[in-house]
MIVO-232546 format. One line per field, with one value per residue (C-alpha): residue in three letters; x, y, z; residue number from 1. Coordinates in Angstrom, 2 decimals. Each point is the difference from the previous one (the first is absolute). Layout:
residues N
tortor c(ALA ...) $
px c(X ...) $
py c(Y ...) $
pz c(Z ...) $
doba c(NUM ...) $
***
This chain:
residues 360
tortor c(UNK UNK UNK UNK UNK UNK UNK UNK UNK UNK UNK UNK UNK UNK UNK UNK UNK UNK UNK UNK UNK UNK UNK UNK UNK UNK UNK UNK UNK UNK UNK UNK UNK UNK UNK UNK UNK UNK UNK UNK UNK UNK UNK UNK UNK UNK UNK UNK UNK UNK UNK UNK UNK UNK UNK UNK UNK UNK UNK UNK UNK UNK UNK UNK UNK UNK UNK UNK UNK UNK UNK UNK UNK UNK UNK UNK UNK UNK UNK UNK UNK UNK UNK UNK UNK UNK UNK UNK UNK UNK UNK UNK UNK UNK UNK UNK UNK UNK UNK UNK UNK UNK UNK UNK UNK UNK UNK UNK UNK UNK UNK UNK UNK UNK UNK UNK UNK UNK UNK UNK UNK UNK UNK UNK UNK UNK UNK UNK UNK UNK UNK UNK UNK UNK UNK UNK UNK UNK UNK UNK UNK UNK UNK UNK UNK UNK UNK UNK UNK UNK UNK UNK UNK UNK UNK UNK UNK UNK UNK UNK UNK UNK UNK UNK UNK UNK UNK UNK UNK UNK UNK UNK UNK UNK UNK UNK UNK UNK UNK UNK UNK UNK UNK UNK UNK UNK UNK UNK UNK UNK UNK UNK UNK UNK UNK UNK UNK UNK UNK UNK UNK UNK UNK UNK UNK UNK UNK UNK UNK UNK UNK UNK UNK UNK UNK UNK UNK UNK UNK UNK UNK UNK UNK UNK UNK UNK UNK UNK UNK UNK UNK UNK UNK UNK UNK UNK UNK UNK UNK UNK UNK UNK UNK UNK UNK UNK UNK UNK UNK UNK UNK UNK UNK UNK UNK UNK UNK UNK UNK UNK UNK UNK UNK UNK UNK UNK UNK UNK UNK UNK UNK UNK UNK UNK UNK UNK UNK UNK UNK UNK UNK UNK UNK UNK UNK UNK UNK UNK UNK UNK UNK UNK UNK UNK UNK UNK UNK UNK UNK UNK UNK UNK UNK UNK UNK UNK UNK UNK UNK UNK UNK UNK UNK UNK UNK UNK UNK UNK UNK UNK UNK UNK UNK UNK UNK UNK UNK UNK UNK UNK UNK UNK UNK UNK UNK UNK UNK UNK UNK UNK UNK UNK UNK UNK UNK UNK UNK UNK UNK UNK UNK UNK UNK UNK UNK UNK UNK UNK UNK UNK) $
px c(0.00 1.17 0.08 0.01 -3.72 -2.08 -2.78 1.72 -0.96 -3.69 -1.64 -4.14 -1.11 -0.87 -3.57 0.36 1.88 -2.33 -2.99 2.11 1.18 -3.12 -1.88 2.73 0.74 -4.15 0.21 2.76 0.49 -3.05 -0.91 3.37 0.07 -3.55 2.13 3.23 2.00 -0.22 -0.07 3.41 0.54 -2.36 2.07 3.18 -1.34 -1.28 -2.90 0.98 -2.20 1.24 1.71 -0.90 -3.47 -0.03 1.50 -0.40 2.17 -0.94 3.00 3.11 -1.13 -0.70 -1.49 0.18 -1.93 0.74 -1.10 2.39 2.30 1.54 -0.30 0.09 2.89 0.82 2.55 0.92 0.71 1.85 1.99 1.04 1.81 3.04 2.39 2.99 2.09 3.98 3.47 3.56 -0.55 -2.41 1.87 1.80 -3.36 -1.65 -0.29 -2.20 -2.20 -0.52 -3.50 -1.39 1.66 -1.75 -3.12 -2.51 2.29 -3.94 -3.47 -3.65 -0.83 -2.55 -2.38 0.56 1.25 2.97 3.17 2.44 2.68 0.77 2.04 -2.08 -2.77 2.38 -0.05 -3.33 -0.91 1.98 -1.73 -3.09 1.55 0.18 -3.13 -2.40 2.06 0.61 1.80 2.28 0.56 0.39 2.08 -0.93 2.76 1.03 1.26 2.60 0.08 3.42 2.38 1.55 2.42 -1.30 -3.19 0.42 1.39 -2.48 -2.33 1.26 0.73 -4.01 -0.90 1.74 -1.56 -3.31 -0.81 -2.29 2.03 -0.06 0.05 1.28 -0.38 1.97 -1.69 1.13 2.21 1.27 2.63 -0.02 2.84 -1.12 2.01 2.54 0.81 -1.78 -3.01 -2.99 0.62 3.44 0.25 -3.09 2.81 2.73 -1.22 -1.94 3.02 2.11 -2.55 -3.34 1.00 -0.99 -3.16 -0.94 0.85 1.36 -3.04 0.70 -0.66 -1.47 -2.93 -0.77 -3.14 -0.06 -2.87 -2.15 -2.74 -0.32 -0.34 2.70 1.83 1.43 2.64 0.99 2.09 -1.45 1.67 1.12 -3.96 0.84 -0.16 2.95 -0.63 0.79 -2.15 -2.77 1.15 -0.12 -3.31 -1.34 2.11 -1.62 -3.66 0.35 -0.09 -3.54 0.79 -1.56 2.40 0.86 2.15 1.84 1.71 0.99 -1.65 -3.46 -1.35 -2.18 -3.77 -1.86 -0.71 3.58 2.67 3.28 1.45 -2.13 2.79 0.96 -2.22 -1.34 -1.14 1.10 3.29 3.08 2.50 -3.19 -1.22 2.75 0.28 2.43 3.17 1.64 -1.06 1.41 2.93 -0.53 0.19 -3.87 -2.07 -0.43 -2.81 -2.25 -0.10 1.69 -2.72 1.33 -1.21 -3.13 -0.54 0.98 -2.55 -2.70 0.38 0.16 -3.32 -1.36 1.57 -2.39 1.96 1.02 -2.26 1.80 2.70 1.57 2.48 1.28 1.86 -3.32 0.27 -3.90 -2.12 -2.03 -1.87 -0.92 -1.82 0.41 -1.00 -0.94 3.53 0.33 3.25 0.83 2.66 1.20 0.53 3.48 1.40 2.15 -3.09 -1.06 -2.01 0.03 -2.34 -1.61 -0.45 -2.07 -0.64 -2.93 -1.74 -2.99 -2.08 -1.51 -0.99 -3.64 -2.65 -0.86 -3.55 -0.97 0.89 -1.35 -2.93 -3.49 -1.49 -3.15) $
py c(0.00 3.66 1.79 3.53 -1.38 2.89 -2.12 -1.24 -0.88 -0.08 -1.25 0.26 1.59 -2.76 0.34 -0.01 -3.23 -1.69 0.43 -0.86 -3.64 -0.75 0.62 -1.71 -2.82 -0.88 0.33 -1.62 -2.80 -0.71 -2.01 -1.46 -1.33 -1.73 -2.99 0.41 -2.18 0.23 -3.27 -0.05 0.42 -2.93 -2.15 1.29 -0.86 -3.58 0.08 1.53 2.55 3.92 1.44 3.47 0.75 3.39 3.98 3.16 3.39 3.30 2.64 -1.34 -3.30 -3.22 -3.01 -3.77 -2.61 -3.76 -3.58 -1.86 2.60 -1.26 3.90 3.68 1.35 3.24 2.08 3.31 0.68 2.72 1.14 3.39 1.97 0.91 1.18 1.70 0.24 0.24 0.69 0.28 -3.49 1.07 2.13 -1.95 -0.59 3.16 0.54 -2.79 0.55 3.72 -0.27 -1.93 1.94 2.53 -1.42 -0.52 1.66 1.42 -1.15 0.13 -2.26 -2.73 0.74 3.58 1.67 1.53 0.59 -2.85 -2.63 -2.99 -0.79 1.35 -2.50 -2.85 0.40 1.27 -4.01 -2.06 1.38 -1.04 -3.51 0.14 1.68 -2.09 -3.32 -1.12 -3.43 1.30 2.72 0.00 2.21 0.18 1.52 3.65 0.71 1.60 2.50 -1.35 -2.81 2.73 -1.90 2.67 -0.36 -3.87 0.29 2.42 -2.14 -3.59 2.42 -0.12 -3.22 -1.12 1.21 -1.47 -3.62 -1.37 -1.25 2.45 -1.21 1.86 -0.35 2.79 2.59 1.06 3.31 -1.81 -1.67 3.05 2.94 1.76 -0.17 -2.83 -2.25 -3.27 -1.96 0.06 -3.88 0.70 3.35 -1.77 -2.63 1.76 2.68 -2.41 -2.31 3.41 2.19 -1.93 -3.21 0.82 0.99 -4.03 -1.43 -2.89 -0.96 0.10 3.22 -1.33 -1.70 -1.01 -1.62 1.10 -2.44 1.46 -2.48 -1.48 2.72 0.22 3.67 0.05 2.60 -0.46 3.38 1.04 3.56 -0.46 -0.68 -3.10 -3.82 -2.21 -4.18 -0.60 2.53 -1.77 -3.48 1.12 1.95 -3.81 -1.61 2.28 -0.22 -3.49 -0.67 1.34 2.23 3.71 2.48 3.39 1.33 2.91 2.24 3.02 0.68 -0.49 -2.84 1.21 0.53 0.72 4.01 1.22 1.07 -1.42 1.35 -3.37 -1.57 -3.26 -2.52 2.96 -0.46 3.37 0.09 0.25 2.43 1.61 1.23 0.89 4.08 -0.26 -1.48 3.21 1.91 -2.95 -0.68 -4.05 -2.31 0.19 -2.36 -3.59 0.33 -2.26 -2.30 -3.62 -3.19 -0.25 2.96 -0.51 -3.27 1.02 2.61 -2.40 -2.53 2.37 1.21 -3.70 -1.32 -1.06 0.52 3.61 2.45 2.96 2.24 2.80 2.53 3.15 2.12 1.99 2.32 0.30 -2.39 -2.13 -3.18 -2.55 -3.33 -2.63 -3.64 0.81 1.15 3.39 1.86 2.85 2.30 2.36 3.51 1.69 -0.63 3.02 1.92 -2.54 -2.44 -3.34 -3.20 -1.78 -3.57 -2.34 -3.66 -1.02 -3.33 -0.69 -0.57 3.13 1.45 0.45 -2.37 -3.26 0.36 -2.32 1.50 3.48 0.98 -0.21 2.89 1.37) $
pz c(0.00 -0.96 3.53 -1.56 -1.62 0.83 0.71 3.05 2.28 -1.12 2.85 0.39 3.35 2.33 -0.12 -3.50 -0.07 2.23 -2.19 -3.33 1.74 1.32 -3.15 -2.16 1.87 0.53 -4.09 -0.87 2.52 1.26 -3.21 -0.45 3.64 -0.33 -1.95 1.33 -2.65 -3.95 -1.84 -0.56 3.92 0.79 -2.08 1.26 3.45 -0.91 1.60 3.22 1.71 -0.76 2.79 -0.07 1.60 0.05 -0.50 1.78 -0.29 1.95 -1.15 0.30 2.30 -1.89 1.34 -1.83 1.15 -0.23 1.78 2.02 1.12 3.84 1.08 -1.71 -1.80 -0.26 -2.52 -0.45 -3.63 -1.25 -3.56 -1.32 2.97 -2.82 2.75 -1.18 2.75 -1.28 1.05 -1.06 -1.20 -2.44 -1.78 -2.74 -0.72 -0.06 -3.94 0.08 3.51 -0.19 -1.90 2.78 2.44 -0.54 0.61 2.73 2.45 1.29 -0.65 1.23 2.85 -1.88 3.27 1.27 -3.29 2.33 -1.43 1.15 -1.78 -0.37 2.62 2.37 -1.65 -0.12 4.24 0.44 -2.38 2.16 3.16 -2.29 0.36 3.65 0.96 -2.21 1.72 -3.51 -0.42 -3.14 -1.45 -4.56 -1.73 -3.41 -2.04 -0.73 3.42 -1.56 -2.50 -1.22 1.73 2.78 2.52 2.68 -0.67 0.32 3.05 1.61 -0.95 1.11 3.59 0.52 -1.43 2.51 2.62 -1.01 2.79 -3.47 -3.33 -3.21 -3.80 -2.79 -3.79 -2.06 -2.35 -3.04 1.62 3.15 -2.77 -2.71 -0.30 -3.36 -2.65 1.40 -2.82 -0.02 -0.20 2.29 0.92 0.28 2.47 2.10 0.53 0.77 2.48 2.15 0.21 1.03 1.43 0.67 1.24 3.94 -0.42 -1.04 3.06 -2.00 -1.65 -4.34 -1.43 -2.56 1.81 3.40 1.84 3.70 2.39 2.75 1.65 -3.78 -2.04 -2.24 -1.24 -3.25 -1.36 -3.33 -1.59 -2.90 0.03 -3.76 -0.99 -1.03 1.20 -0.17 -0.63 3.42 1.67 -1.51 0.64 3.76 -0.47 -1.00 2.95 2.21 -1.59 0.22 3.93 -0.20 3.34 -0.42 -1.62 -0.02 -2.28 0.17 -3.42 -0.52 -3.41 -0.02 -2.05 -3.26 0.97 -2.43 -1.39 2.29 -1.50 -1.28 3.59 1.13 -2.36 1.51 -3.00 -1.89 -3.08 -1.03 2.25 -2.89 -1.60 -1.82 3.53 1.45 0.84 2.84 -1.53 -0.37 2.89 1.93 -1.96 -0.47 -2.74 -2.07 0.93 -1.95 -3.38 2.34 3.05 -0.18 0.03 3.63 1.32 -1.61 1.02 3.80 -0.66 -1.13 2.74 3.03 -0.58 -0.95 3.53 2.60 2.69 -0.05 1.89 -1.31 -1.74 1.58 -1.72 -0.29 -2.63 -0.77 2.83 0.36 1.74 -2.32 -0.05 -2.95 0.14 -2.87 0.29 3.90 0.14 1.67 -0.40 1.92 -0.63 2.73 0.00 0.52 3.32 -1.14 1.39 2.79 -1.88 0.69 0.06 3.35 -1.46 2.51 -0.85 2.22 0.09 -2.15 3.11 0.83 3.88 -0.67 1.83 -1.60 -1.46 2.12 3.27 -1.32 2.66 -1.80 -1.71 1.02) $
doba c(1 2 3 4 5 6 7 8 9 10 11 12 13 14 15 16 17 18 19 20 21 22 23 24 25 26 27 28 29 30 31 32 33 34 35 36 37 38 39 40 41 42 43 44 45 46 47 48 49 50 51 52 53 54 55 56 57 58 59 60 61 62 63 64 65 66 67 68 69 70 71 72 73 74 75 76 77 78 79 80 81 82 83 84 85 86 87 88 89 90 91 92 93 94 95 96 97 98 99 100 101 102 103 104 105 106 107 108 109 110 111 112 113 114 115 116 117 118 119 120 121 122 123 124 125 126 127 128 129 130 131 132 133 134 135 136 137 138 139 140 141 142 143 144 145 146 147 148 149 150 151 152 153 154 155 156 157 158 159 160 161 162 163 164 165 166 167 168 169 170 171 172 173 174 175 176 177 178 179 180 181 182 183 184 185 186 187 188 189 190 191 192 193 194 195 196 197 198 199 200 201 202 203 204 205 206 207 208 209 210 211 212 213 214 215 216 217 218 219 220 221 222 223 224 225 226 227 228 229 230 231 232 233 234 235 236 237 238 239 240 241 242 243 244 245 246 247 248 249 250 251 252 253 254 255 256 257 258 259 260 261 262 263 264 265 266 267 268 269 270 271 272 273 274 275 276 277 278 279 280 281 282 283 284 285 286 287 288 289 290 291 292 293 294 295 296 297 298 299 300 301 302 303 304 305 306 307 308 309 310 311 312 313 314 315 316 317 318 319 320 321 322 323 324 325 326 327 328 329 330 331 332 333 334 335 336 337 338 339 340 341 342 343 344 345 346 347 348 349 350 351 352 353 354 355 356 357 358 359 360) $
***
């Protein structure tokens, strides 16, 4: 995302927001959540009963229901804080950082439209972690506006102060200095083997599954827009075990009528629609997407299993719901934004019609 985008950040006032989910999510996955699996996910699931039984979302907090879960889960989920923070370090670097630099050093709190930044937001998110008693915390790529040492640092510092683990997938800046020589594959390599590497916890960059009381988290980097052979090949590994899933990207997957910024398995997404390559100083992007990608596309949102998507990279909160599917994408946790993700049991609270009092 272009940080000196006048439209940022674009955020609706809350009350605005509020009426705009409910409305859209009662159109849009209401129907779709009536049969939660498409053919193709009923035969992908061989019979076995769908997992997801049911979606909420007021604002920014999103609630997934499923059967057979030992106890709630709870994540904090957060992408796009693009913290810039440099030293001496940083300076053989600097014809290649100072674009992003230069941005987001303020924004507009997402809640109280106050003037702040995002290290302040970074802090105020991780008390977010703490307060809400959240089992994990998700960080969902673009952290960093390029890979700073410092700002590395100062973040590992408070990570590590959280008592709950954290998960990290990279976005397509954590790993970028404009203009360096190179492909995208081949810089995403290289600076999280020098730079990134801490932030994994040892888990593989490329994809990781992270367990809490069954439900299974699944990272899988797809900060170049595209999906490698054995990202899907551990998509199906994954799918396969028939435990519920969440997966977790930086781009957004393509829903349908969003833009190519919604790029990971868009049908659009190639070098024909691609406006940023010079502003950003990076190689143009591919004339289309490989069969991969589009496969891994396909057979996330056929997957019975997987009660929802959540990304970032838009920097505006958003919600889509395709094959009873929903994907939400966070807004900028440069200005504060982030996710509260709970996984609750399918069994709800409410009195059992039969124990219900008579009416008059």
């Amino acid at each position: 995302m272009n940080p000196k985008d006048p439209s940022f950040p674009d955020f609706l006032p809350r009350s605005s927001r509020r009426r705009w989910l409910r409305g859209a999510i009662s159109a849009a996955a209401a129907p779709a959540l009536l049969d939660m699996t498409t053919p193709a996910a009923r035969a992908a699931g061989e019979g076995a009963p769908p997992v997801r039984a049911g979606f909420s979302q007021d604002e920014n907090r999103v609630r997934l229901y499923t059967a057979g879960l030992s106890r709630p889960v709870k994540m904090i989920f957060a992408a796009d804080t693009h913290l810039s923070r440099d030293d001496a370090r940083g300076d053989a670097y600097r014809e290649f950082s100072a674009r992003m630099a230069g941005g987001y050093q303020r924004t507009k709190h997402f809640k109280s439209g106050k003037e702040t930044n995002p290290e302040v937001c970074f802090e105020e998110t991780l008390e977010v972690v703490r307060r809400e008693k959240a089992d994990f915390l998700v960080l969902g790529g673009d952290i960093f506006s390029f890979p700073s040492e410092a700002a590395i640092e100062w973040v590992m510092a408070r990570l590590g102060t959280l008592e709950v683990p954290w998960l990290y997938t990279a976005g397509n800046h954590d790993w970028h200095y404009e203009g360096m020589e190179g492909s995208s594959a081949a810089l995403r390599s290289k600076w999280i083997a020098e730079r990134l590497l801490p932030l994994y916890g040892g888990r593989d960059p490329m994809n990781a599954v992270f367990e809490m009381a069954g439900v299974k988290v699944l990272l899988i980097d797809n900060s170049t827009y595209e999906i490698s052979p054995e990202q899907l090949a551990f998509f199906r590994r994954e799918a396969a075990t028939g435990n519920p899933m969440i997966l977790c990207v930086h781009i957004p997957l393509h829903a349908p009528g969003r833009s190519v910024g919604f790029g990971c398995g868009h049908p659009e997404w190639g070098a024909a629609t691609d406006k940023n390559h010079r502003i950003e100083r990076r190689p143009i992007w591919p004339e289309r997407h490989s069969a991969v990608t589009m496969d891994f596309h396909r057979e996330v949102f056929a997957s019975p299993h997987l009660l929802g998507i959540f990304a970032g990279h838009i920097h505006r909160l958003s919600t889509d719901v395709l094959h009873g599917v929903p994907q939400v994408v966070a807004g900028a946790n440069a200005t504060g934004a982030h996710l509260v993700v709970e996984v609750l049991p399918r069994e709800t609270p409410e009195t059992p019609p039969s124990k219900q009092p008579p009416g008059d």
